[in-house]
N, C-alpha and C positions, 0 to 999 in steps of 0.2 A: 447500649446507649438508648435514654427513654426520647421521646418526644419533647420534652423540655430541655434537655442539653442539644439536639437538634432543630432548635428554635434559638438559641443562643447561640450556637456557633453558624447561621444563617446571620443572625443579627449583628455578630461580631464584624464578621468579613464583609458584607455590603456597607456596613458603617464604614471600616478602614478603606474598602477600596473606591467607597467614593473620591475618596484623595487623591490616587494614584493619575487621572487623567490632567488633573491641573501640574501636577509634579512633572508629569512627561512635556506635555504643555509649554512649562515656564525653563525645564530645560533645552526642550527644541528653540525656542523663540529668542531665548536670555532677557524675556522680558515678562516685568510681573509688577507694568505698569496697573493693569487691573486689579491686584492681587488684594486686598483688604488687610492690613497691620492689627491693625482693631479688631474685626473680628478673628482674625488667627491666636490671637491673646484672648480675648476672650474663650476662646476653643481648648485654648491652653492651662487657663483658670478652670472653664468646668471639666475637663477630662480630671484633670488634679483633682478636683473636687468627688468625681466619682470614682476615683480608683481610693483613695481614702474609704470611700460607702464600702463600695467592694471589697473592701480587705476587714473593716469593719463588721461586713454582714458576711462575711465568708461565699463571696457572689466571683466564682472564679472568672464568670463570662463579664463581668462588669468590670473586673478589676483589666482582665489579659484587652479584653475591648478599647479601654482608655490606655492602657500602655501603649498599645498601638495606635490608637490617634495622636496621643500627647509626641509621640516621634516623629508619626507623618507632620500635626503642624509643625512642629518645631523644625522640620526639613525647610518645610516651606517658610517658614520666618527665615532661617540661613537663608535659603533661595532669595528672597526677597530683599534682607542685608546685602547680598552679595551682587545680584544684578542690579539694582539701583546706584551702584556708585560708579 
């Protein structure tokens, strides 16, 4: 493994797991009255958007990065669906 693929999978994981604390969060609480719709869509739009680059440019840290985001929001959109009603 060179120093670039170790900069990529650094940049992967702190991207995804920035998500995880609001997910634990909005499960502890069942509330995700703060939660932004809007921008979790929008998060949803560009992850889409960059896993297409990624697969495009053959960018495997680009593409597995937005897999993993585009599921974390998409959790939290459920989360949000769900404890809102």
């Amino acid at each position: 493994m060179n120093y670039i693929d170790t900069i990529g999978i650094i940049a992967s994981v702190t991207s995804v797991a920035g998500f995880l604390p609001q997910i634990y969060k909005n499960q502890k609480t069942r509330s995700v009255q703060d939660l932004s719709g809007l921008m979790l869509l929008n998060f949803s739009i560009c992850s889409l958007a960059w896993m297409a680059y990624g697969g495009l440019t053959d960018s495997p840290y680009v593409l597995m990065t937005n897999v993993a985001g585009l599921c974390a929001s998409c959790f939290l959109l459920g989360q949000k669906l769900y404890f809102q009603r």
